[in-house]
N, C-alpha and C positions, 0 to 999 in steps of 0.2 A: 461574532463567533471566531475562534480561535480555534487555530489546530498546529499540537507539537509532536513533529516526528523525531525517532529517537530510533538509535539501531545501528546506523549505516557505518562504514568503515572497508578496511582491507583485511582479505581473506586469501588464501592461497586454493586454487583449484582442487575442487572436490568439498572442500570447506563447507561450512553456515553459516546464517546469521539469522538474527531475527528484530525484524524491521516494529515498533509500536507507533503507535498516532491518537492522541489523544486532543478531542476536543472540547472546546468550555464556551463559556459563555451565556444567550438567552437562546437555548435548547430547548424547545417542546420535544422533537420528537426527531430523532435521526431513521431515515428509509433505509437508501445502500451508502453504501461505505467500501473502502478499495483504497488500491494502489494502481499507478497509472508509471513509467519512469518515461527519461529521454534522454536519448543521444546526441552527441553532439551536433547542432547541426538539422537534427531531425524536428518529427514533430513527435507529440508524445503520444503513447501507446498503454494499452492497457493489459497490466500484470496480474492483475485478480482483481475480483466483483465479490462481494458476498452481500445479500439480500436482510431486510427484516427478518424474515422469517427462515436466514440460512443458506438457502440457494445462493450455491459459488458457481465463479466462472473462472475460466484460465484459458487464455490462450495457449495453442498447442503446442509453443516454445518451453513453455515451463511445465505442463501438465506433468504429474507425477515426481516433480521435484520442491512445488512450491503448495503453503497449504496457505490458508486465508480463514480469520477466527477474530470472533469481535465479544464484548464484554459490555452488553448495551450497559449495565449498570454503571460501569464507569465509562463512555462514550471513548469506547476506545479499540480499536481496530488493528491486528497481529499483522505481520506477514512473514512466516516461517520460510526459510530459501535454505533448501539443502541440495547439493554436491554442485554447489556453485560451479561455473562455467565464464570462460575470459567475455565471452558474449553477453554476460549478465553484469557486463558493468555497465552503469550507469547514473543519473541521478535520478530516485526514486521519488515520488509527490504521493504522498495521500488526499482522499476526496471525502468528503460526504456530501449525501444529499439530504437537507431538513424535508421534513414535513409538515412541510408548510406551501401555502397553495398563492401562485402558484411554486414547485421546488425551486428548490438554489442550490447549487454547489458550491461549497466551499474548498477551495483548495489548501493542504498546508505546505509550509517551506520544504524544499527539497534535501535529503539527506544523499548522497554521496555514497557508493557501494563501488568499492572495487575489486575484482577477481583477479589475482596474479600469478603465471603460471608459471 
């Protein structure tokens, strides 16, 4: 399993962007699916969750600026970031989890989000 992020870049404060991740491979069945980033230094954290059946999650950093939307038909997972902020730089990772028992996460390469003020 394969996963390709695509998105990431430099943005000036207040800005957008919108982060995709697209995975491939031997896919029965993708669960959740998400973005996770991290800091230099740090360990990584989690930027949005969205569920099989939709249930999202956002920590209360981004809540009302970032949205999370997936396209199970092409195994592929959004992350809309609007009125970026210099604290929202980072390097971003997408996740899935197959469904397959027991799950597995897949991580994909990290994409690069810069906010400059």
């Amino acid at each position: 399993v394969q996963l390709q992020a695509s998105g990431g870049g430099l943005v000036q404060v207040g800005g957008s962007l919108r982060l995709s991740c697209a995975a491939s491979g031997s896919i029965f069945s993708i669960n959740d699916m998400g973005w996770y980033r991290q800091y230099p230094g740090k360990q990584r954290e989690l930027v949005a969750g969205i569920t099989t059946g939709g249930y999202t999650n956002f920590p209360d950093s981004v809540k009302g600026r970032f949205t999370i939307s997936r396209d199970n038909a092409k195994n592929t997972v959004y992350l809309q970031m609007n009125s970026l902020k210099p604290e929202d730089t980072a390097v971003y990772y997408c996740y899935v989890v197959l469904g397959q028992k027991p799950p597995h996460l897949y991580w994909g390469q990290g994409t690069q989000v810069t906010v400059s003020s």
